[in-house]
C-alpha positions as CSV (number, residue, x, y, z in Angstrom):
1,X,-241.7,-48.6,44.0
2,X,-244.9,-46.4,44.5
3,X,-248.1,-48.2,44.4
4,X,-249.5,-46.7,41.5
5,X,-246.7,-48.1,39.6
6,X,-246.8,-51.6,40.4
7,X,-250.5,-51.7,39.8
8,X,-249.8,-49.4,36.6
9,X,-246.9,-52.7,35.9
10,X,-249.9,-55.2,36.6
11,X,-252.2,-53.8,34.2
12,X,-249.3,-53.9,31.4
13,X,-248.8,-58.0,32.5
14,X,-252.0,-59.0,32.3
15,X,-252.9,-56.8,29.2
16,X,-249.6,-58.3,27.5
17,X,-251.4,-61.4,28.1
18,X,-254.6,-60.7,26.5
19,X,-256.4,-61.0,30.0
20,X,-258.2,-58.8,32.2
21,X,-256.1,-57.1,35.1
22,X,-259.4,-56.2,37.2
23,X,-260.1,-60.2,37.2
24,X,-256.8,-61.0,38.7
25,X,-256.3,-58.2,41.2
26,X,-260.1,-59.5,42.5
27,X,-259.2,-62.7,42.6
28,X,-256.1,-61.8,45.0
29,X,-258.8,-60.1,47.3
30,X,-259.8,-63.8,48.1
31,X,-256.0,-65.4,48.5
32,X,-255.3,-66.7,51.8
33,X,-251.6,-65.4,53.2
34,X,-249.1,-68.5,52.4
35,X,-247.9,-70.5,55.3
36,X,-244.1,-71.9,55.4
37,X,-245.7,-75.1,56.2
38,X,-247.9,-75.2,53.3
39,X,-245.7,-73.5,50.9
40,X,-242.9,-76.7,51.8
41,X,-245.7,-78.9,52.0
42,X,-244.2,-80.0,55.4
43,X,-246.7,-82.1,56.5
44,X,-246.8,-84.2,53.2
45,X,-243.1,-84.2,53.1
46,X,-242.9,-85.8,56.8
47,X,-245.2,-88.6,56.1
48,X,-243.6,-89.8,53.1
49,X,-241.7,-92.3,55.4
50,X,-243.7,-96.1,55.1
51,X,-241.2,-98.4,57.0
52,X,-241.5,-101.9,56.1
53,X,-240.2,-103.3,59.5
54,X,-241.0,-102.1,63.2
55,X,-236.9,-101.4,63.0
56,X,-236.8,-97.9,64.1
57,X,-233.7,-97.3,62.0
58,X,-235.7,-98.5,58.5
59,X,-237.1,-94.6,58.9
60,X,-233.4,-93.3,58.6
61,X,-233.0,-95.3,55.9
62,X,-235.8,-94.2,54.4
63,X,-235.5,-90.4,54.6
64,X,-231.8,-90.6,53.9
65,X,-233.1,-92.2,50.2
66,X,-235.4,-89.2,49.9
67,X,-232.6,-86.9,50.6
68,X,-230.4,-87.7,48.3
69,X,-233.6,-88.0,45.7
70,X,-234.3,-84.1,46.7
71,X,-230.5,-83.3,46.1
72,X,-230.5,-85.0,42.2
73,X,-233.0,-83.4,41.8
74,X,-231.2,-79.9,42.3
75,X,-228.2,-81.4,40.0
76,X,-230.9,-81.8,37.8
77,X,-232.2,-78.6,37.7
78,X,-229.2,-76.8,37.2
79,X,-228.3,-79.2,34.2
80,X,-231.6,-78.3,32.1
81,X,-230.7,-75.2,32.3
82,X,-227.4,-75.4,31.3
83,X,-227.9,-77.8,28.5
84,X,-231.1,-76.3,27.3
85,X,-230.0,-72.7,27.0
86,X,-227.2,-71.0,25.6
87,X,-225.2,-69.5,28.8
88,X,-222.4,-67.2,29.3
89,X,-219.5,-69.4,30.1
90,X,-219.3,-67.3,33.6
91,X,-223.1,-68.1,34.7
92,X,-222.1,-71.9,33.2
93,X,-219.0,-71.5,35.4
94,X,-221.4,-70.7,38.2
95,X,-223.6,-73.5,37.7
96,X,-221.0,-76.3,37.6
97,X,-219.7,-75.1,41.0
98,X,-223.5,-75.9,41.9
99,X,-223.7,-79.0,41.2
100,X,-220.4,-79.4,42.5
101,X,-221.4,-78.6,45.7
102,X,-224.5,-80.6,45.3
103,X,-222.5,-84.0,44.9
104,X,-220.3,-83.0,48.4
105,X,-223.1,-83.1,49.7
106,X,-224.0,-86.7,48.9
107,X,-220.3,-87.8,49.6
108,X,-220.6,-86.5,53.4
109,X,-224.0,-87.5,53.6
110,X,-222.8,-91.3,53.6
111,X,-221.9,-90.3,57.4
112,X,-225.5,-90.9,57.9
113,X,-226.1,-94.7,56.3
114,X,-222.6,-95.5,57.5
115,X,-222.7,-94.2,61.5
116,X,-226.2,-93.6,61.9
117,X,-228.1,-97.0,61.6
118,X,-227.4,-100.2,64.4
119,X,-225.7,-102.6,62.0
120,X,-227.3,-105.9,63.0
121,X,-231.1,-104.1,62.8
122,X,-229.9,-102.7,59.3
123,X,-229.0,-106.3,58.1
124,X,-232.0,-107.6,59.5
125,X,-234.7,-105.4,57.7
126,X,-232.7,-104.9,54.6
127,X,-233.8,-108.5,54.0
128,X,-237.6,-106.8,53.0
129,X,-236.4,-104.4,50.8
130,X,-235.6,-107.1,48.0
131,X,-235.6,-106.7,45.2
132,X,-235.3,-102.6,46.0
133,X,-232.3,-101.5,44.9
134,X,-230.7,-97.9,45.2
135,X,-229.9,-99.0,41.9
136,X,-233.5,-98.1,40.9
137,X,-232.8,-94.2,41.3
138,X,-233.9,-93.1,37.8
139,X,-232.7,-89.7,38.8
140,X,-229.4,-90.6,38.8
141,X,-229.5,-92.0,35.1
142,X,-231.3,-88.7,33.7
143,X,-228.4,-86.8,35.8
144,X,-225.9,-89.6,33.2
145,X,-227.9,-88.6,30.2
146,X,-227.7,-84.6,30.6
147,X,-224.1,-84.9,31.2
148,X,-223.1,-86.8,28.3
149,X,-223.1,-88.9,25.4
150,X,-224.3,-92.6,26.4
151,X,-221.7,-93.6,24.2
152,X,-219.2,-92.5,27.5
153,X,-221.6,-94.5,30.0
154,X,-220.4,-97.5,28.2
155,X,-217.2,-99.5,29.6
156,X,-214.6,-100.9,27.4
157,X,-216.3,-104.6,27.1
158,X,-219.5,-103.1,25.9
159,X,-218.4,-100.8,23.5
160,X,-216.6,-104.4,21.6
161,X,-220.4,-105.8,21.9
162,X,-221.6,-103.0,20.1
163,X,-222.5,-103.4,16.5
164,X,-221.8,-101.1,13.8
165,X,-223.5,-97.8,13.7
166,X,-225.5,-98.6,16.9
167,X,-228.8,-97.1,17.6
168,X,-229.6,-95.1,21.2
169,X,-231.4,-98.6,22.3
170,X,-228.2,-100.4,21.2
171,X,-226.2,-97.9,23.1
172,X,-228.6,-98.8,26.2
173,X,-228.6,-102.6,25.7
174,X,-224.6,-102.1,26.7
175,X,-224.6,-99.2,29.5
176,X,-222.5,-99.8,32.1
177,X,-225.1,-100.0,34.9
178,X,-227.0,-103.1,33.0
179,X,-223.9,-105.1,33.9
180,X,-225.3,-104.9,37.5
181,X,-228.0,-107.4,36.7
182,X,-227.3,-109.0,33.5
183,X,-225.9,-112.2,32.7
184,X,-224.3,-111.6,29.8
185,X,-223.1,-115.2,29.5
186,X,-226.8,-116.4,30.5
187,X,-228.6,-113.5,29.2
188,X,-230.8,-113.4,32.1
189,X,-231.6,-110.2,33.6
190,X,-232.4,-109.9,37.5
191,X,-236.1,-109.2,39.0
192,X,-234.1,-105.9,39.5
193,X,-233.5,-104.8,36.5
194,X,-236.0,-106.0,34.6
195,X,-238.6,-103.9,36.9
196,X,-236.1,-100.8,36.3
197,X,-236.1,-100.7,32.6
198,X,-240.2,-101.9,32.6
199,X,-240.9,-98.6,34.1
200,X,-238.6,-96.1,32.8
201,X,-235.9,-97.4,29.5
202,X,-238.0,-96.2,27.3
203,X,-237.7,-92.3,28.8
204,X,-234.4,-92.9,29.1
205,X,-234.3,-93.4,25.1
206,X,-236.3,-90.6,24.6
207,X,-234.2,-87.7,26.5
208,X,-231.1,-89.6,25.4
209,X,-232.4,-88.7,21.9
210,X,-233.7,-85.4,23.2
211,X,-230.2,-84.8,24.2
212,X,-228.2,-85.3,21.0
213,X,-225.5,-82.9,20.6
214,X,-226.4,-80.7,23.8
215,X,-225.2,-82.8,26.5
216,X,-223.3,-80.8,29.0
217,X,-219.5,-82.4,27.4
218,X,-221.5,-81.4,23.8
219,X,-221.9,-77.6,25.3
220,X,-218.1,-77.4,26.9
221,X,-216.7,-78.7,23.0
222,X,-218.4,-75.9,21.4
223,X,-217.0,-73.3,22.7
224,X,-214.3,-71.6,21.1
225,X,-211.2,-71.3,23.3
226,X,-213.0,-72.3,26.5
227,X,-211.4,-70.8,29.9
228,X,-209.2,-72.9,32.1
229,X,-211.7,-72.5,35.0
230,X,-214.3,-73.8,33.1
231,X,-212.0,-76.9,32.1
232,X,-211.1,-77.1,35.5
233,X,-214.6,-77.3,36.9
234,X,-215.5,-79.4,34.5
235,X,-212.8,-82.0,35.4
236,X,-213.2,-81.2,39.3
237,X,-217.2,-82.5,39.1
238,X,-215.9,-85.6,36.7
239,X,-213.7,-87.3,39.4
240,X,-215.6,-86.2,42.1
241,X,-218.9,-87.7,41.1
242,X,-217.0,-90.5,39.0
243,X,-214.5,-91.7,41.5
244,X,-214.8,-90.1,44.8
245,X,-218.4,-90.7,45.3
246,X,-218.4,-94.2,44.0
247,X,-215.5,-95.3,46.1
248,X,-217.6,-93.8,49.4
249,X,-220.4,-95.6,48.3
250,X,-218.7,-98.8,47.7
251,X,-216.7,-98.1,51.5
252,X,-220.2,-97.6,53.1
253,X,-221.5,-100.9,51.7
254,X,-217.8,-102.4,53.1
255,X,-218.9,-101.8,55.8
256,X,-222.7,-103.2,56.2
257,X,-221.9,-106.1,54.0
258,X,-219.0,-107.2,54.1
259,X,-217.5,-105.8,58.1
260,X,-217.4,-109.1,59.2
261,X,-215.7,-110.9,56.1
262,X,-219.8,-112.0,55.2
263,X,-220.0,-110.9,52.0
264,X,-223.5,-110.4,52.2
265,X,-225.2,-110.1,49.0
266,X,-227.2,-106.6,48.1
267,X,-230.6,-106.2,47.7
268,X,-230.8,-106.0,44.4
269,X,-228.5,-109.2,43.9
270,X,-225.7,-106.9,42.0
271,X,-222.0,-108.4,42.2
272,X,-221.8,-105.0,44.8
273,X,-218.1,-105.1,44.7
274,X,-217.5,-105.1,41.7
275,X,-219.8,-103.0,40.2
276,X,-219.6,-100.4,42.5
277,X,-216.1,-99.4,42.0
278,X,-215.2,-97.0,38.9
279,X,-212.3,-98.4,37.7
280,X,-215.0,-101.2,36.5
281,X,-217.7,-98.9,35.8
282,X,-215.2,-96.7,33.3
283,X,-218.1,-93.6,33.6
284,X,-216.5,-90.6,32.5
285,X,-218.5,-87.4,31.8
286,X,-215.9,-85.5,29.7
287,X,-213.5,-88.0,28.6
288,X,-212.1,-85.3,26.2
289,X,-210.5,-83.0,29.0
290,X,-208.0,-86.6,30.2
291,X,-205.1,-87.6,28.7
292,X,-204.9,-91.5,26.7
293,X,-203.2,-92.3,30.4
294,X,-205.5,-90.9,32.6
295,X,-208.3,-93.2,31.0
296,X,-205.9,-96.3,30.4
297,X,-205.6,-96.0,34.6
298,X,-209.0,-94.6,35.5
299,X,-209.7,-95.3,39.1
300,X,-207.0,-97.4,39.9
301,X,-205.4,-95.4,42.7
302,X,-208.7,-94.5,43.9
């Protein structure tokens, strides 16, 4: 493009906006050149790690965490889109296979907890980290909420505790995660999980409301004859981030707490393994695309 066109292009921009072209092509006179490191924010990113313990593995553990925060965080940015805009089922296609990708990632990313920490210096500072619970990732839960309807993040024993025409904060009150630090026979809730939903039920609430009939299962029922890739997709991403990466999760805490026939308990003071595995945890993001079988034996071979 010749120069007198692209300033001719950012006179019409600025003038479409009602401002003054002259003040911003001045102001550019007086911009420094942008840096990797500062457009990355590299050296803020690299001293985010505040280890607890002088362990030198406590770093890995650390970044590893902030990983797989910055990866949700993709997942999550492909789902606002998706949900919040009304896409061609080809670019939706496109996205899924994003996100798809995304959650491979965290499944082969458990390499790194599982083979790259000493296990003895692991159980030792994990022991600081109380009542810190991966748990706590409030990512993950938006992720939950943009996918689908809470009334799927409920298992089968909390949908018969629900009461008639529940409200969102009923739906909450039963979600499956709560189970990992609520009593129900007691009623008492662990430090855990009362800290969670102190800082963020309430947003939670809100987006689940915000949500309401444009979850990403709400989109995929609304199209008229949707394609089998699409359907395909859509089930590839359920078991993968419903099964698949729950089981490596629960295989990777095998192995730090209970390799040795310990047992050790988690952080957070969750029944680990039992709430870990999805056969308990029932989470499906589309149950409409399995068969009445497929949910009766959700998990179980997994």
């Amino acid at each position: 493009m010749k120069k007198e066109d692209i300033l001719a292009k950012i006179d019409e921009k600025y003038e479409n906006l009602g401002e003054n072209p002259e003040t911003y092509l001045s102001g550019l006179l007086q911009a420094k050149p942008i840096n990797y490191w500062d457009y990355i924010q590299v050296d803020t990113l690299l001293s985010l790690q505040k280890p607890r313990t002088d362990f030198e593995d406590e770093e890995i553990f650390i970044m590893y965490h902030q990983v797989t925060e910055l990866v949700l965080k993709l997942m999550i940015h492909e789902l606002k889109q998706i949900t919040l805009k009304n896409l061609e089922e080809a670019i939706l296609i496109d996205k899924i296979k994003r996100i798809t990708r995304y959650t491979k990632m965290l499944m082969t990313s458990f390499d790194v907890m599982r083979d790259g920490m000493d296990y003895d210096d692991y159980n030792t500072f994990r022991a600081t980290l109380a009542p810190a619970s991966g748990f706590q990732s409030a990512q993950f839960r938006f992720l939950e909420i943009y996918c689908t309807p809470i009334e799927n993040l409920i298992n089968v024993k909390g949908k018969e505790r629900l009461p008639k025409n529940p409200s969102t904060a009923d739906l909450f009150d039963q979600v499956y995660w709560k189970d990992a630090g609520h009593n129900r026979k007691t009623g008492k809730k662990s430090l855990t999980l009362r800290a969670f939903e102190e800082k963020y039920l309430d947003d939670f609430i809100a987006l689940a409301k915000k949500m309401e009939g444009n979850t990403l299962a709400e989109k995929y029922l609304q199209i008229e004859n949707p394609s089998e890739e699409l359907t395909k997709a859509l089930r590839g991403l359920d078991y993968l981030f419903n099964v698949e990466w729950p089981i490596i999760h629960l295989n990777t805490a095998q192995h730090y707490l209970n390799k040795k026939g310990e047992s050790k308990a988690a952080t957070g003071g969750s029944e680990w393994q039992k709430y870990l595995h999805p056969k308990y945890q029932q989470r499906k993001f589309f149950p409409a695309l399995w068969t009445e079988e497929e949910i009766l034996h959700w998990a179980e071979n997994a």
